[in-house]
Legacy VTK file of the C-alpha trace (Angstrom):
# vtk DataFile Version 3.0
C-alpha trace
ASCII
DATASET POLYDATA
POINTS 67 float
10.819 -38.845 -47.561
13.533 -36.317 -47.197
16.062 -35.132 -49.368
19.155 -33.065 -48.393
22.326 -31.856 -50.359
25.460 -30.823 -48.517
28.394 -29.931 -50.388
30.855 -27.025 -51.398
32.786 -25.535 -54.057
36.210 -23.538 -55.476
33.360 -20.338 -55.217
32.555 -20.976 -51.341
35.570 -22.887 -50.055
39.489 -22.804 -49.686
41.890 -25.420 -51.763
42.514 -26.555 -48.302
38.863 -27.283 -47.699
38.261 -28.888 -50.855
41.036 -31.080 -50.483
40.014 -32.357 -47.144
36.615 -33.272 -48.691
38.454 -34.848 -52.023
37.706 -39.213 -52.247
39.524 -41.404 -53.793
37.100 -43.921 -55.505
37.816 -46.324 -52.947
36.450 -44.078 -50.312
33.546 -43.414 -52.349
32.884 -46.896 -52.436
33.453 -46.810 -48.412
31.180 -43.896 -47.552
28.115 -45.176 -49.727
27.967 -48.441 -48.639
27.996 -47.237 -44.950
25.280 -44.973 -45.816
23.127 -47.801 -47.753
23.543 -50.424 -44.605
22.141 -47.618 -42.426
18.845 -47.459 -44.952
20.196 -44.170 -46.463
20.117 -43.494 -50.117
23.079 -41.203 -51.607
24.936 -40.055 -54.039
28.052 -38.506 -53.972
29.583 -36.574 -56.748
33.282 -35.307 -56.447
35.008 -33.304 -59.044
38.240 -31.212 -59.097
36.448 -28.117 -58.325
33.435 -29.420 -56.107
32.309 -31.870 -53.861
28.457 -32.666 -53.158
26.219 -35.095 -51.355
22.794 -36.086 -51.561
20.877 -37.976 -49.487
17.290 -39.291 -49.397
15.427 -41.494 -46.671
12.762 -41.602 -44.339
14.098 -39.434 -41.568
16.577 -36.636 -42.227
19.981 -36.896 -41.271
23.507 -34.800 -40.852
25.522 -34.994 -43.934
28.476 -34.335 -42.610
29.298 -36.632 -39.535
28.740 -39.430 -42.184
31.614 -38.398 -43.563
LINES 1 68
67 0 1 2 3 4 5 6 7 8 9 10 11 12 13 14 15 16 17 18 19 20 21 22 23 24 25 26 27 28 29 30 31 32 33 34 35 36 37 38 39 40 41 42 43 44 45 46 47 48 49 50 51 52 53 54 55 56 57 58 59 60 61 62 63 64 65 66
């Protein structure tokens, strides 16, 4: 089993950057159940100042492009 983190913060990236990675809880909702119908397990936290996502399955996998 593999488990990855992607993510970034007000320390590493722009406000630009940060708000391009910003979800409504609607598009939470969107982006984990794509990732559970493809067998992937995640969680995504998103805060003002940070965004981060962790996933765990059998075969590791690009954060990012899920997105």
């Amino acid at each position: 089993m593999y488990l990855q983190m992607a993510g970034l913060d007000h320390h590493t990236a722009s406000t630009a950057q940060r708000e391009a990675f910003c979800f409504s809880k609607e598009k939470q909702k969107t982006i984990l159940k794509s990732l559970k119908s493809s067998g992937i397990c995640a969680v995504l936290l998103s805060t003002c100042n940070r965004t981060e996502l962790y996933l765990s399955g059998i075969e590791p996998c690009q954060p990012i492009p899920l997105l």
